[in-house]
C-alpha positions as CSV (number, residue, x, y, z in Angstrom):
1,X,-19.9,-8.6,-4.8
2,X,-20.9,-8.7,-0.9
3,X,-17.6,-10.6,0.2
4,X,-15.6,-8.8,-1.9
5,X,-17.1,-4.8,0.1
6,X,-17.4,-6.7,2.8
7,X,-13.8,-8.1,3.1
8,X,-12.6,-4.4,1.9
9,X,-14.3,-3.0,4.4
10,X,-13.7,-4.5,7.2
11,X,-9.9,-4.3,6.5
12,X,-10.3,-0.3,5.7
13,X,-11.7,-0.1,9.0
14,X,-8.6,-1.6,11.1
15,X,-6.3,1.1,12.2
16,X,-2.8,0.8,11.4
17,X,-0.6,0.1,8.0
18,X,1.7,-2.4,6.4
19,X,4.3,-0.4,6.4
20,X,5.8,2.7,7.6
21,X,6.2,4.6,4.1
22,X,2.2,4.7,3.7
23,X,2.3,6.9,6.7
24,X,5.1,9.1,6.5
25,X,5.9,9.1,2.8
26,X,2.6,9.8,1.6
27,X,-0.1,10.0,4.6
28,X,2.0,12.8,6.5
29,X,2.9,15.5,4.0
30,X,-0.4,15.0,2.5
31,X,-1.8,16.0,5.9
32,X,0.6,18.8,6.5
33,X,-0.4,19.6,3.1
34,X,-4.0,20.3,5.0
35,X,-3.1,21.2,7.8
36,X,0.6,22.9,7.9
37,X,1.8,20.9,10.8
38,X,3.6,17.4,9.6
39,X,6.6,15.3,10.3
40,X,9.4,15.2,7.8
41,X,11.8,12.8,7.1
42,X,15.1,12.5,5.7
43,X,13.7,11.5,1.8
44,X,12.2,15.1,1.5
45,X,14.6,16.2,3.1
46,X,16.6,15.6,0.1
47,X,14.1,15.4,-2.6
48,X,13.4,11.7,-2.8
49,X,10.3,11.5,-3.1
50,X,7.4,12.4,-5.5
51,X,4.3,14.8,-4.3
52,X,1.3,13.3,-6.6
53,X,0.4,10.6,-4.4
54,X,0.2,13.8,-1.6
55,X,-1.6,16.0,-4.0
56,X,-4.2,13.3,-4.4
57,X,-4.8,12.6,-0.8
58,X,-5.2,16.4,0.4
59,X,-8.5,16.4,-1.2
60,X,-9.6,13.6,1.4
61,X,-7.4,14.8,4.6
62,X,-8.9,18.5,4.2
63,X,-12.8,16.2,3.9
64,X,-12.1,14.6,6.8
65,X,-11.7,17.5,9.0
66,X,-14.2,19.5,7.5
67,X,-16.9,16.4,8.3
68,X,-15.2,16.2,12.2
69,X,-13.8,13.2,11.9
70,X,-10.1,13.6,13.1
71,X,-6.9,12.0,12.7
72,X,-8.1,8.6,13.1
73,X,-11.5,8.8,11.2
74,X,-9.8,11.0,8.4
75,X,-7.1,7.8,7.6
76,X,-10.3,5.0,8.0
77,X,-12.1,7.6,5.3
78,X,-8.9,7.4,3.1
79,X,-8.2,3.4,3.3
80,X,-12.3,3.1,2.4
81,X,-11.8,5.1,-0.4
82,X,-8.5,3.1,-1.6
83,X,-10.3,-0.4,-1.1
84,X,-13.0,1.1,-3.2
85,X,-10.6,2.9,-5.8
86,X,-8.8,-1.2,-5.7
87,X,-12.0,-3.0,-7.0
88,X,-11.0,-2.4,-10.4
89,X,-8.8,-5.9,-9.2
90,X,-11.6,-8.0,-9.0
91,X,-13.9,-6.2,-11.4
92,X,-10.5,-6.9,-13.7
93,X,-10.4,-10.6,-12.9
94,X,-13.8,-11.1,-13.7
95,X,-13.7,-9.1,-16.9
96,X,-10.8,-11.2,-18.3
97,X,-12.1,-14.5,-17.1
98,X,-15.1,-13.7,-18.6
99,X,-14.1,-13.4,-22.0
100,X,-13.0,-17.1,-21.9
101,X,-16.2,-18.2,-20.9
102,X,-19.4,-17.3,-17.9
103,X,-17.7,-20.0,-15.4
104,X,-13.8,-18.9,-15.9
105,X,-15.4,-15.2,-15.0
106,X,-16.6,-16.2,-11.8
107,X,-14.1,-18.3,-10.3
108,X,-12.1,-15.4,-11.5
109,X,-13.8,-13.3,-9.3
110,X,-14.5,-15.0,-6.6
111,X,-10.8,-15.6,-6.0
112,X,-10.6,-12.0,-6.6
113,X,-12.8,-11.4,-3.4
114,X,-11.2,-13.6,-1.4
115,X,-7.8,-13.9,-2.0
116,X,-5.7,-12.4,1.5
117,X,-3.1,-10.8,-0.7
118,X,-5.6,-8.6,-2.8
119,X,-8.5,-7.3,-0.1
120,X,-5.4,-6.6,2.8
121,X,-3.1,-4.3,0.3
122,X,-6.2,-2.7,-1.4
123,X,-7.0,-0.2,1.6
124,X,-3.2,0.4,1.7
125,X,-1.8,3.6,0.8
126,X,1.1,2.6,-0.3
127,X,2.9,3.0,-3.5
128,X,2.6,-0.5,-4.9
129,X,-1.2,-0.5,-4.4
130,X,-2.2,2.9,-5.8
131,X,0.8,1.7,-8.6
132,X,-1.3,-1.6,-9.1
133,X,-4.6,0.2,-9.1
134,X,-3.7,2.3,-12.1
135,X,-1.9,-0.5,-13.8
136,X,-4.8,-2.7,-13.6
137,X,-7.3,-0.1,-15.0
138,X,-4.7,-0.1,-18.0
139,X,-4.9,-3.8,-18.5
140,X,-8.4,-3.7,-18.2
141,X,-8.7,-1.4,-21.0
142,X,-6.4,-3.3,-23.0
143,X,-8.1,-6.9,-23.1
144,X,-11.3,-5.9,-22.5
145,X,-12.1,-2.6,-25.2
146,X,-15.7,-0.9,-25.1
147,X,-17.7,-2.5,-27.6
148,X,-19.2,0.6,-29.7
149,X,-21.4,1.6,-32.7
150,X,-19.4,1.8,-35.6
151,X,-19.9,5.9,-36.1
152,X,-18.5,6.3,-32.0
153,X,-15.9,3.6,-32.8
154,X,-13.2,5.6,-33.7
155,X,-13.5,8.5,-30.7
156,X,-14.2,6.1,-28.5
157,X,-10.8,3.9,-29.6
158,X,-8.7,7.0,-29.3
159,X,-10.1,7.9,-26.0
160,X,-9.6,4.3,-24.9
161,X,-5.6,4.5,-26.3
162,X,-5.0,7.9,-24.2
163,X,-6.6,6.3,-20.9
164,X,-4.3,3.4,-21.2
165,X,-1.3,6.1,-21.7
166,X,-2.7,8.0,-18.6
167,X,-2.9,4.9,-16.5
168,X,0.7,3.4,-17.4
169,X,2.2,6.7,-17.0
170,X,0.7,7.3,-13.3
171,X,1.8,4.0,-12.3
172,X,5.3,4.9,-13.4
173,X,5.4,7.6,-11.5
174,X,3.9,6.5,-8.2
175,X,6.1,3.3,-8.5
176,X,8.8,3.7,-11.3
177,X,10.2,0.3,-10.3
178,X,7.4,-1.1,-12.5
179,X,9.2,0.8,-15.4
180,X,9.9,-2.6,-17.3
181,X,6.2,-4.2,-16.9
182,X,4.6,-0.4,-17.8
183,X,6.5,-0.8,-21.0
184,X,5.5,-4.3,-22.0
185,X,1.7,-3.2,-21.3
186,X,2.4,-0.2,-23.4
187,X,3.6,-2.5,-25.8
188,X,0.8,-5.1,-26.0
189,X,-1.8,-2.1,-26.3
190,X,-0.3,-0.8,-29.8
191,X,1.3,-3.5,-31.4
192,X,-1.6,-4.3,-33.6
193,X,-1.5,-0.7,-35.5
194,X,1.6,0.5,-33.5
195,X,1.7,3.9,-35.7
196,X,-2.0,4.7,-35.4
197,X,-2.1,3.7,-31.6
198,X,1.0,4.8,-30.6
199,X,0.1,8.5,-31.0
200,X,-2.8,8.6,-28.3
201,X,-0.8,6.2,-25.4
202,X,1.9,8.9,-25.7
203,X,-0.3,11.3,-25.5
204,X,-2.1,9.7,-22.4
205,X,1.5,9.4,-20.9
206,X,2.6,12.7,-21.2
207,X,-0.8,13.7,-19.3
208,X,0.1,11.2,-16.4
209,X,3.3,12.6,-16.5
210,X,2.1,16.2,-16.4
211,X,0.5,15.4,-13.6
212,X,3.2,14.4,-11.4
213,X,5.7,17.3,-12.2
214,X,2.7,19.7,-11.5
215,X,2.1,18.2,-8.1
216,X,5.9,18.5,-7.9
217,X,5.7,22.1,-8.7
218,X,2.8,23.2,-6.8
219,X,5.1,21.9,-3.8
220,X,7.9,23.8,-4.6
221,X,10.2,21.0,-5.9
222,X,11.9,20.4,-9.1
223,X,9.6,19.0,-11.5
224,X,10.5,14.7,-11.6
225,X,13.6,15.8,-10.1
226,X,12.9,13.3,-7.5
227,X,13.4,10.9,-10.0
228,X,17.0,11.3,-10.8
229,X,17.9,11.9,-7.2
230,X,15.9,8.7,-6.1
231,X,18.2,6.3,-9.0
232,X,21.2,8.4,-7.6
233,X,20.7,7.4,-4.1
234,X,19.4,4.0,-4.5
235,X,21.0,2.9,-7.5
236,X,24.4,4.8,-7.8
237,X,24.7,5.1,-3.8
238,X,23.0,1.7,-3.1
239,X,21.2,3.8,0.0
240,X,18.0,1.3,0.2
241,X,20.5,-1.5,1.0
242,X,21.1,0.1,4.0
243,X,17.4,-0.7,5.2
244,X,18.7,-4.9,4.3
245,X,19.1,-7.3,2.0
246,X,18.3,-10.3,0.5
247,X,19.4,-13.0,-1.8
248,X,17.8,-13.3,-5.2
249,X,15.7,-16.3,-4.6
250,X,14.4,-14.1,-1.9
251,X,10.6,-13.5,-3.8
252,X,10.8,-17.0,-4.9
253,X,11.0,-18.1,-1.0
254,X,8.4,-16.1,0.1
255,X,5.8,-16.7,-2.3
256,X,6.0,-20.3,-2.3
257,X,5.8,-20.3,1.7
258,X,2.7,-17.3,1.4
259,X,0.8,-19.8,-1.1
260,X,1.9,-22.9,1.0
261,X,0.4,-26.7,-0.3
262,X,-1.7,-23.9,-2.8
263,X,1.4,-23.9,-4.4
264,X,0.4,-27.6,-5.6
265,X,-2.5,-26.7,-7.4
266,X,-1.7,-22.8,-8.2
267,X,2.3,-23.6,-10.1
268,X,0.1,-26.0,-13.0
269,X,-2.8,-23.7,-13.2
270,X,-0.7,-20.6,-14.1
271,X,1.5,-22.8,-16.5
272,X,-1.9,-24.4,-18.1
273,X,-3.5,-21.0,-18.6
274,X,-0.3,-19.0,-19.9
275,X,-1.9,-19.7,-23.5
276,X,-5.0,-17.2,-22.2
277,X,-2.7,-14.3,-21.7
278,X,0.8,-14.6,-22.0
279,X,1.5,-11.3,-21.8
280,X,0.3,-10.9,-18.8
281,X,2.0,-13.6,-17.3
282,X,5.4,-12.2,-18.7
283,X,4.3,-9.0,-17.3
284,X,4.7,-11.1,-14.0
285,X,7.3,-12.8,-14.5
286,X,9.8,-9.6,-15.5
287,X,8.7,-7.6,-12.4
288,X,9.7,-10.7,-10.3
289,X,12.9,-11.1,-12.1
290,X,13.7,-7.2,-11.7
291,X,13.1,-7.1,-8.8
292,X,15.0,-10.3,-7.5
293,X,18.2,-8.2,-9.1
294,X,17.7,-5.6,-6.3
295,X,19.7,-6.1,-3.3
296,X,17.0,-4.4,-0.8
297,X,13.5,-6.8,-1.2
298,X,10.3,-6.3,0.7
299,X,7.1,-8.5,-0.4
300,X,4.9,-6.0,-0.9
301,X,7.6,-4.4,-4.2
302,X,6.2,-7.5,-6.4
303,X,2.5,-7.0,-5.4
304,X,1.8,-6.3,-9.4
305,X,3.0,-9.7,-9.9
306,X,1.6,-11.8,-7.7
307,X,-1.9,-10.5,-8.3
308,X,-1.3,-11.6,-11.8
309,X,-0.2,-15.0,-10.3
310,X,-3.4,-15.3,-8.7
311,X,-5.3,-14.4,-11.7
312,X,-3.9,-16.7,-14.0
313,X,-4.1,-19.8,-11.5
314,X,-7.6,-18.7,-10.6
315,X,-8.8,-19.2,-14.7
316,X,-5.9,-21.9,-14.7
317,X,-7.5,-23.9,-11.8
318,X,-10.8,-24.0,-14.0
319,X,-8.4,-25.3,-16.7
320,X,-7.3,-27.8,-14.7
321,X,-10.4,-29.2,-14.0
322,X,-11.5,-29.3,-17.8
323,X,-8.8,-31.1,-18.9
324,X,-9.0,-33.6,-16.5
325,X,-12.5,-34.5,-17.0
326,X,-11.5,-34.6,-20.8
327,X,-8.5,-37.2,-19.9
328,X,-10.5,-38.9,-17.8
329,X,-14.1,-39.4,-20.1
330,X,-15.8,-38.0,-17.1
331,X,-19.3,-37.6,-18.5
332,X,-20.4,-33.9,-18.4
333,X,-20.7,-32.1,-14.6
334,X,-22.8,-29.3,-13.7
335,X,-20.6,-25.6,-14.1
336,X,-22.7,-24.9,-10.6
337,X,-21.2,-28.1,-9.0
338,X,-17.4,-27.0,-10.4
339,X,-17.8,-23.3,-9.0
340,X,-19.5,-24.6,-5.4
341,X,-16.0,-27.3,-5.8
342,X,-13.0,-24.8,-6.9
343,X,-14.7,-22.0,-4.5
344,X,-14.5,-23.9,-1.9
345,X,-10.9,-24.9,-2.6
346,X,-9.9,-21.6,-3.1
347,X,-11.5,-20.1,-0.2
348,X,-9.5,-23.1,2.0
349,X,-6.2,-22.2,0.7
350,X,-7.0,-18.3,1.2
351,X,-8.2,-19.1,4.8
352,X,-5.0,-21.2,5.6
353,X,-2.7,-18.5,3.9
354,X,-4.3,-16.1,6.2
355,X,-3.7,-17.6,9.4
356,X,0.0,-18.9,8.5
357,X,3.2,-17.8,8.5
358,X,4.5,-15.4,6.9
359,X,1.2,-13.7,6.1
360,X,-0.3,-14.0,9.5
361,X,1.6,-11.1,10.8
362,X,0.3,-8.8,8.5
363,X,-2.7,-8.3,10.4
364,X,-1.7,-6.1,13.5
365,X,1.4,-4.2,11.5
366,X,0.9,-0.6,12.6
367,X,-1.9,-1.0,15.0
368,X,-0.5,-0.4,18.0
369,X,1.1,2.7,17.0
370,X,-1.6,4.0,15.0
371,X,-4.1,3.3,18.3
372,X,-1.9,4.6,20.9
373,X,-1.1,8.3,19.2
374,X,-4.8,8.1,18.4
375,X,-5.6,7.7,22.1
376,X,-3.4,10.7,22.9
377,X,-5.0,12.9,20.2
378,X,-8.4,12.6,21.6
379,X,-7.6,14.3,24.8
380,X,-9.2,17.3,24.6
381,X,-6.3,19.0,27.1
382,X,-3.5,17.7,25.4
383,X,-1.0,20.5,24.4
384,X,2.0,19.1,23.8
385,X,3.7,15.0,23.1
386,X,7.4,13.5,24.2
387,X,8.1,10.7,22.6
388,X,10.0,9.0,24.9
389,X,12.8,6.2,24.3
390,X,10.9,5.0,21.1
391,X,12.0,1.6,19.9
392,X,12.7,3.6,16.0
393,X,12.1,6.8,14.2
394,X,10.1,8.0,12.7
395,X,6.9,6.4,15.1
396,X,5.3,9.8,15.9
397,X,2.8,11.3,13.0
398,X,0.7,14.3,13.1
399,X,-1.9,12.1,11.2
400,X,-1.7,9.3,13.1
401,X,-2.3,12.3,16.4
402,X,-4.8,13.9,14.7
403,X,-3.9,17.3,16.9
404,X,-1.7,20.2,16.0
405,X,-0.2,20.6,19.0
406,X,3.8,20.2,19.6
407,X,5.6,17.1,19.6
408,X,8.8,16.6,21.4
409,X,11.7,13.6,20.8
410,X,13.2,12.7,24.2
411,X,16.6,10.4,23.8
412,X,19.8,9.2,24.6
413,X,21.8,8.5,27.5
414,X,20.2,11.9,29.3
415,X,16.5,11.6,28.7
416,X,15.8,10.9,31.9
417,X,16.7,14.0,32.9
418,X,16.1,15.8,30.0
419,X,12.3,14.8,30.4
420,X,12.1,16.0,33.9
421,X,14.0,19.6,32.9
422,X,11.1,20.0,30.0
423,X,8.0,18.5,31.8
424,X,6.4,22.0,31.3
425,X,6.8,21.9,27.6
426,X,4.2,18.7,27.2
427,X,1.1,16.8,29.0
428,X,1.4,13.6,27.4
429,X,4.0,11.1,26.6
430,X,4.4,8.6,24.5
431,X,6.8,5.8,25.5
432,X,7.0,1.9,26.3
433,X,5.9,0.3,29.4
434,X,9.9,-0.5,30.8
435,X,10.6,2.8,31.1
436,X,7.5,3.9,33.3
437,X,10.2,4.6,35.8
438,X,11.8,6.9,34.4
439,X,9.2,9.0,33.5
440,X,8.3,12.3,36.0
441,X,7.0,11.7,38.8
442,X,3.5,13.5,37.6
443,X,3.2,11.7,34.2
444,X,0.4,8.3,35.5
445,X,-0.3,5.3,32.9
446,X,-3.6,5.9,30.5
447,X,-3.2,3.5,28.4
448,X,-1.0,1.0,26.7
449,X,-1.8,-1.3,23.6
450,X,-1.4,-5.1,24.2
451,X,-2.1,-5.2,27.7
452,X,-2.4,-8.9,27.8
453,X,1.5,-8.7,27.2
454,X,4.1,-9.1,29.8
455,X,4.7,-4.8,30.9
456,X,8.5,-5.3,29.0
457,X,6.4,-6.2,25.5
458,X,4.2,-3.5,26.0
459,X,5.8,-0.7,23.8
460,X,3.1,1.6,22.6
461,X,1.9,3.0,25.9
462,X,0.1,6.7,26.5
463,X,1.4,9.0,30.0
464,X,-0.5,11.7,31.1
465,X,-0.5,14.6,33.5
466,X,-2.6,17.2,34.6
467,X,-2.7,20.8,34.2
468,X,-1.6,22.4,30.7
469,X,2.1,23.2,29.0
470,X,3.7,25.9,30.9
471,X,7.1,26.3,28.5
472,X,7.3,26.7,24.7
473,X,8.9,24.2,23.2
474,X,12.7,23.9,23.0
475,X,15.4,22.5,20.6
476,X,13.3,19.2,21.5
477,X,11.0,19.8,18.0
478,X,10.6,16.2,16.7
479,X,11.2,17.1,13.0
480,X,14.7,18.7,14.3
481,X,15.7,15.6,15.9
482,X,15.1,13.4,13.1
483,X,17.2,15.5,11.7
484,X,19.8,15.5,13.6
485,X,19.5,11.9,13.8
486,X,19.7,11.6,10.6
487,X,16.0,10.0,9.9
């Protein structure tokens, strides 16, 4: 239990992301939600996107700024609350492994601490972790039912039925990629009385369901309308390829280079302990196999299935172990010596995924940006932004800021010039290191992230200049050049 807060914590406490969508598909509107400043981008522009996972993080945005904590300290507050919100993973593994026997429970959970994959996505606020989190709860309440008094037994079933509804259904609408594995789950939890179950999981989903079109309609959108619009564009229209693609064997690459020589020991576990829980190894399997059909592939999209990989070579491992003694005649061993032995080999495999390609470069994603903006929002003059020359769009966030004061989009073959016409309009710049030269004359280095790197790899750097903003902003509005960009 102390690795697995401490491990969370210290990760919730890193600024940055994974990925941009945490930020500006979820983080951002949540905070102009609070606030009424935000930056939008093309997807709600055109009704992409959902507004449940935004309707749950208000709550927290409006907290931080009523405790003083400000842009930076509001997102740390909201990743600490998502690590905690996430230990229903490792509370999950134990559960499950448990029920086999004391020893499969903790190995279960140990690799459930431990395990790079699980404690780095759980303070993320993206889609396929919140998705995960309310799956998981599900399948927790599926395997591992309250054990009740006969006279509460039946209340307590039902209740237990409509929670596993409500779970599946806010999973499918955070992440309705998950669409196929939601249903085998819903599934598994009614096929033993399907008529006398099936009433109360439907009844759970249409809650979760609920749920999202109201968050949809307190927003002022259609309710799930974002639905069809997001199979139109990415299905019918093909629009994510546009962002790459990959070949289907893609996933199958990249997990067998994330897991590395682990993959020795963690391919035979998970086959050994599919007679434990099948299901949830299909559950795995079909989300991998969906997902391989889509052209545009990002690792973090199969996150539900690989933290029921880990799972079922964590209980396999012990398996593993047990048979071979068996095969063997190894006379009897101490469970303490086997946990201190398959910890230990876990741990080793999580330490070298951790440090080795491709999982090593998961560490800084988004901390330069996230660090920069937050070292402009904390100057108490600042009145206005440019964002100068950026390297891609959308980089500048009113969360990541943590102000409400203008920001401007400087571009193109002019900006140069532009930037010296509109000095007035802003105090503080945001641009890389190359273009210092170009930059007014007035506008002096504060501070740039990386600066151990050569000045040309330095692209997150903060400009300032006295005085205050003299002009109103222009036609320069960063939410009207995205869209006339078309970001």
């Amino acid at each position: 239990m102390i690795v697995t807060f401490l491990f969370r914590i210290s990760v919730a406490l890193q600024p940055g992301y994974h990925q941009p969508d945490e930020i500006w598909q979820y983080v951002e509107p949540a905070w102009g939600w609070a606030t009424g400043r935000w930056i939008q981008t093309w997807e709600f522009h055109v009704g992409l996107r959902g507004w449940l996972v935004p309707m749950v993080f208000r709550p927290i945005m409006g907290m931080g700024l009523a405790l003083g904590l400000g842009g930076a300290g509001t997102l740390a507050l909201l990743r600490l609350i998502l690590a905690m919100l996430a230990l229903v993973v490792p509370y999950t593994f134990w559960r499950l492994g448990k029920a086999i026997s004391p020893i499969h429970g903790l190995i279960a959970a140990w690799v459930g601490a431990i395990w790079p994959e699980i404690f780095y996505f759980a303070a993320r606020s993206s889609g396929e972790n919140l998705a995960t989190i309310a799956i998981f709860a599900a399948i927790l309440a599926i395997y591992d039912p309250p054990r009740t008094d006969a006279p509460q037994r039946a209340g307590r079933e039902r209740a237990r039925l409509a929670w596993i509804g409500l779970c599946l259904a806010l999973g499918f609408i955070i992440r309705f990629q998950y669409l196929p594995a939601i249903g085998l789950l819903a599934l598994a939890s009614v096929y033993k009385s399907p008529v006398r179950r099936s009433p109360w999981v439907l009844l759970g989903g249409l809650v979760g369901l609920g749920l999202g079109a109201a968050a949809d309609l307190i927003a002022s959108q259609p309710p799930l309308g974002w639905l069809l619009t997001n199979f139109n564009m990415n299905f019918s229209q093909n629009r994510s390829a546009f962002f790459g693609t990959k070949p289907i064997w893609w996933y199958g690459q990249q997990i067998g280079l994330t897991w590395s020589v682990g993959a020795l020991l963690f391919v035979p576990a998970i086959v050994v302990s599919a007679r434990r829980y099948p299901m949830l190894l299909v559950v795995a399997l079909v989300t991998l196999f969906t997902h391989s059909l889509i052209p545009h592939k990002e690792y973090r999209f199969i996150l539900l299935a690989q933290l029921l990989f880990i799972f079922m070579a964590a209980i396999g491992s012990l398996d593993l172990v047990n048979a071979a003694a068996a095969r063997w005649k190894v006379r009897p061993i101490r469970p303490a010596r086997v946990m201190g032995a398959l910890a230990a080999i876990w741990l080793a495999f999580a330490v070298l995924t951790s440090v080795t390609k491709p999982f090593i470069k998961n560490w800084g994603n988004g901390r330069g940006i996230a660090s920069a903006l937050a070292v402009a929002g904390r100057d108490p003059g600042l009145c206005g932004i440019a964002v100068y020359r950026a390297r891609a769009h959308p980089i500048a966030s009113y969360a990541l800021l943590g102000r409400n004061v203008p920001i401007l989009l400087i571009d193109g073959p002019q900006a140069r010039l532009t930037a010296a016409e509109n000095a007035g309009q802003f105090n503080s710049i945001f641009a890389p290191r190359s273009v210092e030269g170009d930059l007014p004359k007035e506008f002096h280095l504060a501070e740039c992230q990386s600066p151990n790197k050569p000045p040309k790899s330095q692209y997150y750097c903060v400009f300032k200049r006295a005085g205050s903003c003299t002009k109103a902003p222009t036609e320069l509005d960063y939410n009207a050049s995205l869209t006339r960009l078309g970001y």
